[in-house]
C-alpha positions as CSV (number, residue, x, y, z in Angstrom):
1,X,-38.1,77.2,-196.2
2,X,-36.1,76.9,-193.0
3,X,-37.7,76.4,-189.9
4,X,-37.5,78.5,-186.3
5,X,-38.6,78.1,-183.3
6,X,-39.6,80.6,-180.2
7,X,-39.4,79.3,-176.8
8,X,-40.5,81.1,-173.8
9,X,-38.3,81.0,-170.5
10,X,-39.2,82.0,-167.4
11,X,-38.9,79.7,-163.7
12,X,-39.5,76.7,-166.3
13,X,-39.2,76.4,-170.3
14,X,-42.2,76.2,-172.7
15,X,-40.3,75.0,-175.6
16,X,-41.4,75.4,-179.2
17,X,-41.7,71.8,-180.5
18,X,-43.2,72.6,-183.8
19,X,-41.2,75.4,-185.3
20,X,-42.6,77.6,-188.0
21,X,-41.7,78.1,-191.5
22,X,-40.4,81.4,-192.4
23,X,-38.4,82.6,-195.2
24,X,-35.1,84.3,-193.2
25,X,-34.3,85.7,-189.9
26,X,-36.1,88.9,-190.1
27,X,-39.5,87.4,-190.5
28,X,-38.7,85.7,-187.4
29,X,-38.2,88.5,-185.8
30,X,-41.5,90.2,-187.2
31,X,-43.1,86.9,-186.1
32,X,-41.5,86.8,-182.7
33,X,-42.7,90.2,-181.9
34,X,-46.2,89.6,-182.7
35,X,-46.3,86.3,-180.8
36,X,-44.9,88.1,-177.9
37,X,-47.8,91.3,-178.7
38,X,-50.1,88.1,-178.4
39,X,-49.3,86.3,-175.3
40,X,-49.3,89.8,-173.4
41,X,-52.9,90.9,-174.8
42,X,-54.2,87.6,-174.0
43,X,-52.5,86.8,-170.9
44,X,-55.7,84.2,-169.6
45,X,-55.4,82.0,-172.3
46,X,-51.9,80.7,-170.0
47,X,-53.1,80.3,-166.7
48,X,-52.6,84.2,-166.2
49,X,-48.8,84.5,-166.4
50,X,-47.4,87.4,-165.3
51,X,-45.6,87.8,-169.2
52,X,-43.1,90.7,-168.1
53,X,-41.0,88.3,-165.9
54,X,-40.4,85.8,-168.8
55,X,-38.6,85.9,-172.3
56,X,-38.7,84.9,-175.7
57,X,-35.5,83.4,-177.4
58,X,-35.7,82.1,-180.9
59,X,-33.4,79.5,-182.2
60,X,-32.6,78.3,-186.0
61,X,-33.3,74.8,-187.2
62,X,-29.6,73.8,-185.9
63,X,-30.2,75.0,-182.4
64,X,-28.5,78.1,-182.7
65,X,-29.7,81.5,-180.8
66,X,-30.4,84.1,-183.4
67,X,-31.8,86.5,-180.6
68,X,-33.8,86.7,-177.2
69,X,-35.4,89.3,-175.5
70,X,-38.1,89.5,-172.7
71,X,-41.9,89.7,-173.5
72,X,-42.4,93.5,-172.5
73,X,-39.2,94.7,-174.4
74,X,-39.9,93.8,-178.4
75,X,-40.4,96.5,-180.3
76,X,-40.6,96.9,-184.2
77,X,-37.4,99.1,-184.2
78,X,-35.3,95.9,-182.8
């Protein structure tokens, strides 16, 4: 199963070390948007960051940008 991985940008980079295992792009994109639904709701659990200024980009296992878009704009219809 090929791997992906989300990183979050904003001043600085909280990169995704770990990846996830997910069968093709468009489960990393339903995946994506509910990490992103996530980090919004539970905005404490990361020292309180202000989620609207930063963005999510996800990357393949070769490095390569499949898409990117900032935390208050994912939407199912995207």
């Amino acid at each position: 199963m090929p791997m992906y991985y989300f990183h979050l940008r904003d001043d600085q980079t909280v990169p995704d070390v770990d990846g996830t295992d997910l069968l093709n792009a468009s489960e990393a994109r339903d995946h994506a948007i509910g990490v992103a639904r996530e980090l919004m709701f539970r905005s404490e659990g990361m020292l309180d960051h202000n989620w609207a200024l930063w963005k999510m980009s996800v990357h393949d296992n070769e490095g390569n940008e499949l898409f990117s878009f900032r935390l208050t704009g994912p939407t199912d219809n995207e």
